[in-house]
C-alpha positions as CSV (number, residue, x, y, z in Angstrom):
1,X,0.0,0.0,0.0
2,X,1.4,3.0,-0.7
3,X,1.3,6.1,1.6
4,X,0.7,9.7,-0.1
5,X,2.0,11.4,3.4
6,X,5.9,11.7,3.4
7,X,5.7,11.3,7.7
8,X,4.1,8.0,7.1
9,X,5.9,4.8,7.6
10,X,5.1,2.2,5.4
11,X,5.8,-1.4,5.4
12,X,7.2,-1.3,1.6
13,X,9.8,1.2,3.1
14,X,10.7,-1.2,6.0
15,X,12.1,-3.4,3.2
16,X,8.7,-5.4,2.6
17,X,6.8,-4.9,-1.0
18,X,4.2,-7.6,-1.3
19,X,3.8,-6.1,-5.0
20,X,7.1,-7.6,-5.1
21,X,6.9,-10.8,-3.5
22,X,3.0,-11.8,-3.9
23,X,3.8,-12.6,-8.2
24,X,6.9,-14.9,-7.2
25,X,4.2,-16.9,-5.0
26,X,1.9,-17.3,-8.0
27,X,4.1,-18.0,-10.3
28,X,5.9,-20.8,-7.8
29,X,2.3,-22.2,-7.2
30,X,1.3,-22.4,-10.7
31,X,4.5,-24.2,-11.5
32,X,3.7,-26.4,-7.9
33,X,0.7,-27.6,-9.4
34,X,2.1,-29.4,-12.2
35,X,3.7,-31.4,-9.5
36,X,0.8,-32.6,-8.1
37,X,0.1,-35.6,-10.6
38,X,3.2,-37.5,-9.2
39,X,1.4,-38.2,-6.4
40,X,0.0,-40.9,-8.9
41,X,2.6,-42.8,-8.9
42,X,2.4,-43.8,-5.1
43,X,-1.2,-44.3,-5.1
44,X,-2.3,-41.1,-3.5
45,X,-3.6,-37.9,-5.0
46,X,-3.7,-34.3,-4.3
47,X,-6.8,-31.7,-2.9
48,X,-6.6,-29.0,-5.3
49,X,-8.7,-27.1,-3.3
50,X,-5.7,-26.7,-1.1
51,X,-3.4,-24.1,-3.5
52,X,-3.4,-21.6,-2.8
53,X,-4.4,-21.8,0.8
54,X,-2.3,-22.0,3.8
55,X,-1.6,-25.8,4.1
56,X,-1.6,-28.7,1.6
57,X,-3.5,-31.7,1.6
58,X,-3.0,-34.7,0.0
59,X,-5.5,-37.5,0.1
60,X,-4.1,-41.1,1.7
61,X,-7.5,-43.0,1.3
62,X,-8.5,-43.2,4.8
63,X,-7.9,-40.2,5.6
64,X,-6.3,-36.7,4.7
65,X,-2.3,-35.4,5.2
66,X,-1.9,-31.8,5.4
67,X,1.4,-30.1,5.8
68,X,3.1,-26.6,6.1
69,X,6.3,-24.8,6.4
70,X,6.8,-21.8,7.8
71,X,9.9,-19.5,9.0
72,X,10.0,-16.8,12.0
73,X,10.7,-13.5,9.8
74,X,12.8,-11.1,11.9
75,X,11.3,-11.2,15.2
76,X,14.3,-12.8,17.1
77,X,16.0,-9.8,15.9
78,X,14.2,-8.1,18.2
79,X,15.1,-10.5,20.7
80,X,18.3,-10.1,20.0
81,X,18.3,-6.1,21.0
82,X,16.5,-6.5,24.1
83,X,18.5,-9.2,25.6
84,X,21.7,-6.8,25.0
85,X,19.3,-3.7,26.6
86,X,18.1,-5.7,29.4
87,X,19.9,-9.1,29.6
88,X,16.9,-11.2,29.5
89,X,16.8,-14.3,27.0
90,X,13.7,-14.1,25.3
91,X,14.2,-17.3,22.9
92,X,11.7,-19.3,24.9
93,X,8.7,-17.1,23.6
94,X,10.0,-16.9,20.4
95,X,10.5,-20.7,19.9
96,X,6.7,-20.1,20.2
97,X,6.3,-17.9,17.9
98,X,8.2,-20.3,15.2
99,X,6.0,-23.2,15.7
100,X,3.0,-21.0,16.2
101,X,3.8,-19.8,12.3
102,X,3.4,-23.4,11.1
103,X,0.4,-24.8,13.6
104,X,-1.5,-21.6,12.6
105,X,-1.7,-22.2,9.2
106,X,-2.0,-26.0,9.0
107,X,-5.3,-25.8,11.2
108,X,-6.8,-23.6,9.0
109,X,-7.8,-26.7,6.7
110,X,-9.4,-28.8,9.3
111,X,-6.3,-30.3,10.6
112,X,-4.8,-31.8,13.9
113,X,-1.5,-30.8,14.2
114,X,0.9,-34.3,14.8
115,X,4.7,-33.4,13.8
116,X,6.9,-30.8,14.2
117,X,10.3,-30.6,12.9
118,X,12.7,-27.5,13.2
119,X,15.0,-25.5,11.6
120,X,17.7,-23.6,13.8
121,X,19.9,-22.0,11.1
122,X,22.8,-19.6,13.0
123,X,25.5,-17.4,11.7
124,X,28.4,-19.7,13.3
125,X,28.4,-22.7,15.5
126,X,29.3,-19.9,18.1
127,X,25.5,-19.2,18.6
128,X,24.4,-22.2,20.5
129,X,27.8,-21.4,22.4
130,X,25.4,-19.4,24.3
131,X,23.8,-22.0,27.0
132,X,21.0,-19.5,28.5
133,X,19.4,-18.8,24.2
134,X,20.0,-22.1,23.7
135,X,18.5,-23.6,26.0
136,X,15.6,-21.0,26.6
137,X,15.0,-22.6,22.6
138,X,14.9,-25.5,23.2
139,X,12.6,-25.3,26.3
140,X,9.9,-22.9,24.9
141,X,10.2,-25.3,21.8
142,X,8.9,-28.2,23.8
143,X,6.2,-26.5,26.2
144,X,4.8,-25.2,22.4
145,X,4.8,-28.7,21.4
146,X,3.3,-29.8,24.9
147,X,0.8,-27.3,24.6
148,X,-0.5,-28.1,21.0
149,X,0.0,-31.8,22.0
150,X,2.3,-32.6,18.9
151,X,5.4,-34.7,18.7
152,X,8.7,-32.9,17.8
153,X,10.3,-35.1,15.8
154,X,13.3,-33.5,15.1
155,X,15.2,-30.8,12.8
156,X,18.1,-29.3,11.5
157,X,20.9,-27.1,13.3
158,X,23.4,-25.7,10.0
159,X,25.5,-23.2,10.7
160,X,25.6,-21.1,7.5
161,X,28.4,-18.2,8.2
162,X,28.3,-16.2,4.8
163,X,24.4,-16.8,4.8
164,X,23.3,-16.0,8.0
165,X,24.9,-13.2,9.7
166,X,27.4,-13.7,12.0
167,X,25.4,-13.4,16.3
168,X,22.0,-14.1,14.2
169,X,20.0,-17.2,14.0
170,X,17.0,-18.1,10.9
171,X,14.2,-20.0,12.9
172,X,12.0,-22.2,10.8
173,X,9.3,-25.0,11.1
174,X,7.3,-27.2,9.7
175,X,4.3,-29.4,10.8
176,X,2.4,-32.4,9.2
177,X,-1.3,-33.1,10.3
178,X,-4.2,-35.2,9.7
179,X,-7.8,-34.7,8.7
180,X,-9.6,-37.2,10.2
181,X,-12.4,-37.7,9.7
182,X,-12.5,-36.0,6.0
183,X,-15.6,-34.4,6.6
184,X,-13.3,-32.2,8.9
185,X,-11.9,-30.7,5.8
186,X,-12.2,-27.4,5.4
187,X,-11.4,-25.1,2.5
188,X,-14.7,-22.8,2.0
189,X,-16.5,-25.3,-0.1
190,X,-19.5,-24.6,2.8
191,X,-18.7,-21.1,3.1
192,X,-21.8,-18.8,2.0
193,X,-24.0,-16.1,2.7
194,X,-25.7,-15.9,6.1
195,X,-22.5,-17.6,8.0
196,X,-21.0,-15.3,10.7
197,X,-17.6,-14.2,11.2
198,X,-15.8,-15.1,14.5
199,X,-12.5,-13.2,15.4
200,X,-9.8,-14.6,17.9
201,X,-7.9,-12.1,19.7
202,X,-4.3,-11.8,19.3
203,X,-1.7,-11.0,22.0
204,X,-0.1,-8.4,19.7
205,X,2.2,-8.2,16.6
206,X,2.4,-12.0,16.7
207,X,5.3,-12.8,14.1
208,X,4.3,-10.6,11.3
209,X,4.7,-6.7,10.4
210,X,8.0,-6.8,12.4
211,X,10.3,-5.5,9.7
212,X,8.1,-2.9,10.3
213,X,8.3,-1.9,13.9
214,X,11.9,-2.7,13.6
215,X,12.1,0.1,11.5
216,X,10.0,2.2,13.9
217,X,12.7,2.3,16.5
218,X,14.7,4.9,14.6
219,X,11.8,7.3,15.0
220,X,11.9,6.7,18.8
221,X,14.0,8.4,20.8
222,X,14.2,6.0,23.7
223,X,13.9,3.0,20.9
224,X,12.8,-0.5,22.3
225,X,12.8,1.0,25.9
226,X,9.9,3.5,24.7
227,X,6.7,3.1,26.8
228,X,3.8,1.8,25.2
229,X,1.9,1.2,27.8
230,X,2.0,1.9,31.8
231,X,5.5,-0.5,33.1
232,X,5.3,-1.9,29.2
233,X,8.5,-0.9,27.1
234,X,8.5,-1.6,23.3
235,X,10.8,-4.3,23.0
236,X,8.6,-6.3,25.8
237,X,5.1,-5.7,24.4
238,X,6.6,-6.9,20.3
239,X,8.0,-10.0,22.0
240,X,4.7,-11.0,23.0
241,X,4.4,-15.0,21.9
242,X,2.2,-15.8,18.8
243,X,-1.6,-17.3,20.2
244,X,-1.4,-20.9,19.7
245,X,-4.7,-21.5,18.2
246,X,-4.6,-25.2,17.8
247,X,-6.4,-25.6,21.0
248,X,-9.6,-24.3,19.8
249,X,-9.8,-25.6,16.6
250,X,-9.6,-28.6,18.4
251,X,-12.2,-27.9,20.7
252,X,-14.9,-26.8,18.2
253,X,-14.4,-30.2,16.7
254,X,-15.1,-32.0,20.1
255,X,-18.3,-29.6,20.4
256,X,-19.6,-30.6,17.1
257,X,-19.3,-27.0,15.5
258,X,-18.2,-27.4,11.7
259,X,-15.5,-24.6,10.5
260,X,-16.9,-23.4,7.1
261,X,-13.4,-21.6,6.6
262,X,-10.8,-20.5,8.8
263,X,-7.7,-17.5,7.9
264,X,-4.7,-16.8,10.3
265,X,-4.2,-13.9,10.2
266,X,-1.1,-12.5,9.5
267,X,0.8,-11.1,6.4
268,X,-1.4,-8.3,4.8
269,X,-3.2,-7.7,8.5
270,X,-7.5,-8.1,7.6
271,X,-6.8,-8.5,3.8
272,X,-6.5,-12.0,4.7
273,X,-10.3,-12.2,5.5
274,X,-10.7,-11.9,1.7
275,X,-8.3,-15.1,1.1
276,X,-11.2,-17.6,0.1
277,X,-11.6,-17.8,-4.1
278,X,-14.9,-17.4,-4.3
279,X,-16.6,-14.0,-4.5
280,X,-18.6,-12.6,-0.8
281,X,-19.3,-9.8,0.5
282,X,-17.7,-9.5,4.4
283,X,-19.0,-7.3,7.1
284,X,-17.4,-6.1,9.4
285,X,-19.7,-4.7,12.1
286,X,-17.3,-5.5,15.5
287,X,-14.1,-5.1,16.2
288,X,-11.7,-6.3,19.0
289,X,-9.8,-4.0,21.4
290,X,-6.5,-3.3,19.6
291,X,-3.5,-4.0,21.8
292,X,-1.8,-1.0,22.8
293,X,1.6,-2.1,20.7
294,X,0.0,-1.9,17.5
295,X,-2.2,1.0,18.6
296,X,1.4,2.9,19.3
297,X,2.9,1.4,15.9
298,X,-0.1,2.8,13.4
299,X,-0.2,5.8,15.7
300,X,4.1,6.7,15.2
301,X,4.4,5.1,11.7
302,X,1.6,7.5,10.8
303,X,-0.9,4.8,9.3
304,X,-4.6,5.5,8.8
305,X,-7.1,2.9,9.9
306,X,-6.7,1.4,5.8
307,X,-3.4,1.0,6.0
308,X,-2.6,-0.1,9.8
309,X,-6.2,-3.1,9.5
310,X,-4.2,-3.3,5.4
311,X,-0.8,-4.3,7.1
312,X,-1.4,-5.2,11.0
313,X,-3.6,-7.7,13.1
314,X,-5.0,-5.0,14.8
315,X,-5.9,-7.5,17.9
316,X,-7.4,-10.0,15.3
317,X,-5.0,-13.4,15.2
318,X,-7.4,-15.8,13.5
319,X,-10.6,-15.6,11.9
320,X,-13.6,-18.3,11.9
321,X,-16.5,-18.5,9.3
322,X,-19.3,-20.9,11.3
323,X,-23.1,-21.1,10.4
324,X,-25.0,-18.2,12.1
325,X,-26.3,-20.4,14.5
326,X,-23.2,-21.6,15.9
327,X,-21.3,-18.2,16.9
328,X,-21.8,-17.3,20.3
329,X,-20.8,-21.2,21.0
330,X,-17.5,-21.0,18.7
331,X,-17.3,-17.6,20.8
332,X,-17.9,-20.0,24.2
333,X,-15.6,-22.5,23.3
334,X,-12.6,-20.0,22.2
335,X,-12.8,-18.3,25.8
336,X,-12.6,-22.0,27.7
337,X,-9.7,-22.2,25.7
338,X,-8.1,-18.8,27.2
339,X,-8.6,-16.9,23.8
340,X,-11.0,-13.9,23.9
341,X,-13.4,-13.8,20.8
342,X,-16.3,-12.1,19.2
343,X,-18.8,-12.4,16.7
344,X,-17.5,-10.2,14.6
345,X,-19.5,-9.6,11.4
346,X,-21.4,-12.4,8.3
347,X,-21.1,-13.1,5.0
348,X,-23.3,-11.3,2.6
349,X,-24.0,-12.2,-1.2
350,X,-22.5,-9.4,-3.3
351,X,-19.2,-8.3,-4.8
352,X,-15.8,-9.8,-3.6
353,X,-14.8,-6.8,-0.9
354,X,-14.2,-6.3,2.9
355,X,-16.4,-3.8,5.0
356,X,-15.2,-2.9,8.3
357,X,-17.8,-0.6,8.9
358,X,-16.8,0.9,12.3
359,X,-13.8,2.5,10.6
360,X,-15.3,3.0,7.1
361,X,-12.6,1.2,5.9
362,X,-13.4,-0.9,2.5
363,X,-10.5,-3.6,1.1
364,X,-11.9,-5.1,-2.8
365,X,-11.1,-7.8,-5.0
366,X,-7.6,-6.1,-5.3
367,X,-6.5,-6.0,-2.0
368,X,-5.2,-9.7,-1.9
369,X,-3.6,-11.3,-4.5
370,X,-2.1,-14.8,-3.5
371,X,-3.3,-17.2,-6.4
């Protein structure tokens, strides 16, 4: 989105141009798809259904296999600056952020999450030299895994001087899952109008629009150490960990409430609410408290409501499309699960657009571009 105010901070000026990067991921999934007819060969096939959204299934007969990779971004740069400001490790929150990337997505399909493997890629072998990060990984690793109740089965630790800067680590992971039963599948095909729209809160940034507030700091005199709230610097309030929302999309099963279609939330903020193919009208007549991070982000980068609910969360981490009838439960169930909600707006018949009418704010058919 581009900004016509010269004060304004934009996220294609923090080094992040989804003009840029959005065509390599169609033109990648368009030459992915040819791919999918060697399933053939072992008996299985594909669910087309799937490009395009944020896992992949493949049907096994019995059953369906979904999968996902997904990588950190910059966050543990962040990290990184306020363990030298304050001394504190703060690797065990962003080892759930990482996996939080991965499990996000995948139960966006209908999935349970099983596996997860990782990907630890440092600057030099010197960075696990550090026994406090390390372990701190390695410990909020496992109680992410505990809480989502997968296995981790194991990873990779390279250390890629020359590609990775030296003091710097690249986190990484991916997760394989399971639709069972396949009527659990969920990819929109019972989207439609009339369904409501439930939001989950978010504790914050979560892992995306960080290259962003990164950025921000130069603007701030006092930097990560700037107060965005009462006793709340920064630094603390982006390294917030990711909501695991695995929990809930578990429960909802268990309560018998069928997902018609589920986003996460992160990249291009409440563009992604327009992800599904087909062509709705979504109103947007609620919306969740915004936490005061991002409040103090839009408010210092400059953005109008467009561009910071065009770019950020805005206190929105995931976003469920259930029958009409079944939202204040999904609502019920999220809140047992320790993650506010609300019923947020429905689905209307009409033109492929987003409404968030408190804000008179209005994203179209444009405003996402990912197949």
């Amino acid at each position: 989105m581009q900004s016509r105010n010269p004060a304004t901070l934009s996220y294609e000026q923090a080094g992040v141009n989804y003009e840029l990067i959005d065509p390599l991921k169609v033109a990648a999934q368009r030459a992915a798809a040819a791919t999918g007819a060697n399933l053939a060969r072992h008996g299985f096939g594909e669910v087309s259904a799937s490009r395009g959204e944020s896992a992949y299934v493949v049907d096994v007969g019995p059953f369906y296999l979904a999968s996902i990779v997904e990588c950190l971004g910059s966050k543990a740069l962040v990290a990184d600056e306020m363990q030298q400001l304050t001394g504190r490790s703060h690797y065990a929150a962003i080892a759930q952020d990482t996996i939080a990337m991965a499990i996000n997505d995948l139960v966006t399909v209908g999935a349970t999450p099983l596996v997860v493997q990782a990907y630890w890629a440092a600057g030099g072998s010197d960075w696990f030299g550090d026994a406090e990060r390390a372990q701190a990984l390695v410990s909020g690793w496992k109680t992410a895994c505990d809480h989502c109740g997968v296995a981790w089965g194991g990873g990779e630790t390279p250390a890629l001087a020359g590609i990775v800067e030296g003091g710097r680590i690249d986190l990484a992971a991916a997760c394989t899952g399971l639709v069972n039963p396949k009527p659990r599948l969920s990819l929109g095909e019972r989207l439609g109008p009339g369904d409501a729209i439930v939001l989950l809160a978010s504790s914050g940034i979560h892992a995306n629009g960080l290259s962003l507030a990164r950025k921000l700091v130069e603007r701030l005199p006092q930097g990560y150490l700037s107060e965005v709230a009462p006793g709340l610097s920064y630094g603390e309030a982006l390294l917030a960990p990711t909501l695991l929302y695995s929990p809930v999309t578990e429960a909802l099963w268990q309560a018998g409430i069928g997902v018609h279609y589920a986003a996460n939330i992160t990249g291009h903020g409440w563009r992604k609410l327009l992800r599904h193919p087909g062509t709705f009208t979504y109103r947007i007549e609620r919306i969740p408290p915004v936490p005061p991070v991002l409040e103090f982000i839009a408010r210092h980068a400059g953005h109008d409501a467009a561009e910071a609910y065009g770019t950020l969360n805005m206190g929105a981490g995931f976003a469920l499309f259930v029958a009409a009838a079944d939202a204040e439960r999904a609502v019920a169930v999220a809140r047992a699960q320790g993650i506010e909600a609300l019923v947020a707006g429905h689905v209307e018949a009409g033109p492929k657009r987003l409404l968030i009418e408190p804000l008179g704010v209005e994203f179209g058919d444009d405003a996402l571009q990912l197949r």
